[in-house]
N, C-alpha and C positions, 0 to 999 in steps of 0.2 A: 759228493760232499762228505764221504765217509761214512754217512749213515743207511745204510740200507735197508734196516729194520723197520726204519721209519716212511723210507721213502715207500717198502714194500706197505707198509698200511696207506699210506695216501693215494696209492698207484688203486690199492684194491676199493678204497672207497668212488676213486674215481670211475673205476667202472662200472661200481655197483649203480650209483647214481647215474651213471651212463655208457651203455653198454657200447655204442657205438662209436667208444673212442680209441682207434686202432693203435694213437702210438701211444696210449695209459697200456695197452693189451702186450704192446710190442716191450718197451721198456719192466713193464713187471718180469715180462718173460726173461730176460736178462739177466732180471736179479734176481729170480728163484732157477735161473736154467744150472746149474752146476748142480746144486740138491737135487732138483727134481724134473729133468731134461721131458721127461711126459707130459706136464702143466706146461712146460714151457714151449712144446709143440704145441698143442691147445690151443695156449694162449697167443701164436703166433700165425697158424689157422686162422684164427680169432680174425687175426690185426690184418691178412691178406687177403679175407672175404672180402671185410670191414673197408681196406683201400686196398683193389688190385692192380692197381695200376704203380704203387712201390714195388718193387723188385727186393728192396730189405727185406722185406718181410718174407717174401718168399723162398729170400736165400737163407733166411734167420730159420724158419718153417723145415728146409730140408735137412740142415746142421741140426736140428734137434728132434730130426727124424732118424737121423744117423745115430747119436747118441743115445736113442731111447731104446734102439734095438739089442744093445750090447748086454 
């Protein structure tokens, strides 16, 4: 919706209050992944513990394993 600044605070509060929400974990990852491709492995680790049975995540997981190496 244009906002990402905002949507990054909502995504972080949603986790904070609940850790176990894989696509709050997956989607932050997203929008902080170009800044900061390390949180946003993490964060996608996070989300594929969290549901392993998506395959996004796993594939989102290795793309920001590739990039965190560089």
């Amino acid at each position: 919706m244009g906002r990402p600044d905002e949507a990054q605070q909502e995504l972080r509060k949603t986790l904070e209050l609940d850790g176990t929400n894989a696509q709050a974990a997956y989607n932050l990852a997203v929008i902080v992944g170009k800044e900061n491709p390390g949180e946003a492995l993490a964060l996608c680790r996070k989300a594929a513990e969290l549901s392993p049975d998506n395959p996004k995540y796993r594939n989102a997981a290795t793309y920001y394993q590739s990039r965190s190496v560089r």
